[in-house]
C-alpha positions in Angstrom: -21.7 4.3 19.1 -19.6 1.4 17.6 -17.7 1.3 14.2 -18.4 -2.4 13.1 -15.3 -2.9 10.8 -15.4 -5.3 7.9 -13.0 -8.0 8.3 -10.7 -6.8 6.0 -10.1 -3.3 8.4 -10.0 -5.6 11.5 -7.3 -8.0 9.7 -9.4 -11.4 10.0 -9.0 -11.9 6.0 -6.3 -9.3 5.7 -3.7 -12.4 4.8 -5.6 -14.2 3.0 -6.2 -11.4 0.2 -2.9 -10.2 0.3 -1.8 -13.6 -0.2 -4.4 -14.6 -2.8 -2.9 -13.9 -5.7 0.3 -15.5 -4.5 -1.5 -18.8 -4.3 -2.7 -18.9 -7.6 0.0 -18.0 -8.8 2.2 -20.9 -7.1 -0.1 -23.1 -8.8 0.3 -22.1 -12.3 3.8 -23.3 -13.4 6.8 -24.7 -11.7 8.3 -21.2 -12.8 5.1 -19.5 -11.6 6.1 -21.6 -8.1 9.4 -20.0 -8.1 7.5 -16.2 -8.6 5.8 -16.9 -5.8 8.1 -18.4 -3.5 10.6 -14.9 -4.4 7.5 -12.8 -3.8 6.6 -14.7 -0.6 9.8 -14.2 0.9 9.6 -10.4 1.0 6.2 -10.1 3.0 5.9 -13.6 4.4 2.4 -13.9 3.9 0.9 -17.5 6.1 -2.3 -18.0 3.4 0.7 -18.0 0.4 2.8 -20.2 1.9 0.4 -22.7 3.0 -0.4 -23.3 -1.1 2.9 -23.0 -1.9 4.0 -25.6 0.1 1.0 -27.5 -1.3 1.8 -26.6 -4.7 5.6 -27.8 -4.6 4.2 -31.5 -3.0 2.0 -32.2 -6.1 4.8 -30.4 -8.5 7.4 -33.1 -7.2 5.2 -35.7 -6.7 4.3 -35.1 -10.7 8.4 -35.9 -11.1 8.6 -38.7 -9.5 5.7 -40.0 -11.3 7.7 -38.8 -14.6 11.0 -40.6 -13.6 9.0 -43.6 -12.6 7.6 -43.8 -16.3 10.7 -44.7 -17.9 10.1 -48.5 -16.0 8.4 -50.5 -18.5 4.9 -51.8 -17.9 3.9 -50.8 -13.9 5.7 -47.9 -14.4 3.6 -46.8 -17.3 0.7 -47.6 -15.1 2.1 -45.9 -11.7 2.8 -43.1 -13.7 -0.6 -42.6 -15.5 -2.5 -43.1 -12.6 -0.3 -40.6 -10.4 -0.4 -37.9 -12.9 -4.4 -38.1 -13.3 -4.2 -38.0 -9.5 -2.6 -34.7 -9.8 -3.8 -33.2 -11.8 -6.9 -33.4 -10.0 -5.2 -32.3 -6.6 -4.0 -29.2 -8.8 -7.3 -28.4 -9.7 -8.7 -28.4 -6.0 -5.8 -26.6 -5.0 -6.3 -23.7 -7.2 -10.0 -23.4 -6.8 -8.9 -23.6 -2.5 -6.3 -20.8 -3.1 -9.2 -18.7 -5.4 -12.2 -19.1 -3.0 -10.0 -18.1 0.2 -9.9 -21.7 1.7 -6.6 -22.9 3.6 -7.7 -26.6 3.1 -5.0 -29.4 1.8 -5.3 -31.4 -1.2 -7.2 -34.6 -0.3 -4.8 -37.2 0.0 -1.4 -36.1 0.2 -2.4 -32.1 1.3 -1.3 -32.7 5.2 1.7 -34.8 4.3 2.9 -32.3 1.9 2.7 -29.3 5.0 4.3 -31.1 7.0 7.2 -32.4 5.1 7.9 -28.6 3.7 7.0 -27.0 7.2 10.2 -25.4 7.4 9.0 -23.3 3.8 
C-alpha cells in the first residue's frame, strides 16, 4: 500500500514555506530588506531570494525616483508617477510572497531578477 505524502513531506512547497516569511518580510522596510537578506544568507532559501531581489528593485527604484524629485517641474512629475508605480508593485509583491507565488512585479519584476541574479 502507498503513503501519498503531502507536498510539504515530499519537499514540492518545502521552500516556499520555509521562505515565506522571509519574503514578507523583505518587503516591509528597507531595514526589514536587510533582516531578510542576513537571514537568507544562513539557509539560502530560492522562494526568499527570488522576493528579495524583487524587493531591493522597487526599494532603489523608489530612490532614484526620490533624487530625481529635487529637478524642478518633470522631476516632480517623474517622481510622482514612479512612486505611485511602486507602490503598487510593492503591494503585488507582498500579496505574491503571502499566497506562495514566485511571480515578478509587472513591469520591471524580470528586469529586477536579472540585474540582482548574482543575490
Amino acid at each position: 500500500m502507498e503513503n501519498p505524502q503531502t507536498p510539504i513531506e515530499s519537499g514540492g512547497n518545502n521552500t516556499i514555506n520555509d521562505g515565506k516569511n522571509i519574503a514578507i518580510i523583505a518587503y516591509l522596510t528597507i531595514i526589514g530588506l536587510i533582516i531578510a537578506f542576513v537571514l537568507n544568507n544562513e539557509k539560502r532559501n530560492d522562494f526568499a531570494t527570488y522576493h528579495i531581489r524583487q524587493s531591493l528593485g522597487i526599494f532603489l527604484t523608489l530612490f532614484v525616483s526620490g533624487v530625481m524629485s529635487y529637478i524642478p517641474f518633470i522631476g516632480w512629475i517623474i517622481s510622482a508617477v514612479t512612486a505611485l508605480l511602486m507602490i503598487i508593485l510593492w503591494i503585488i509583491g507582498i500579496i505574491n510572497a503571502a499566497n506562495g507565488n514566485k511571480k515578478p512585479v509587472p513591469l520591471l519584476g524580470e528586469y529586477y531578477n536579472n540585474l540582482f541574479a548574482g543575490i
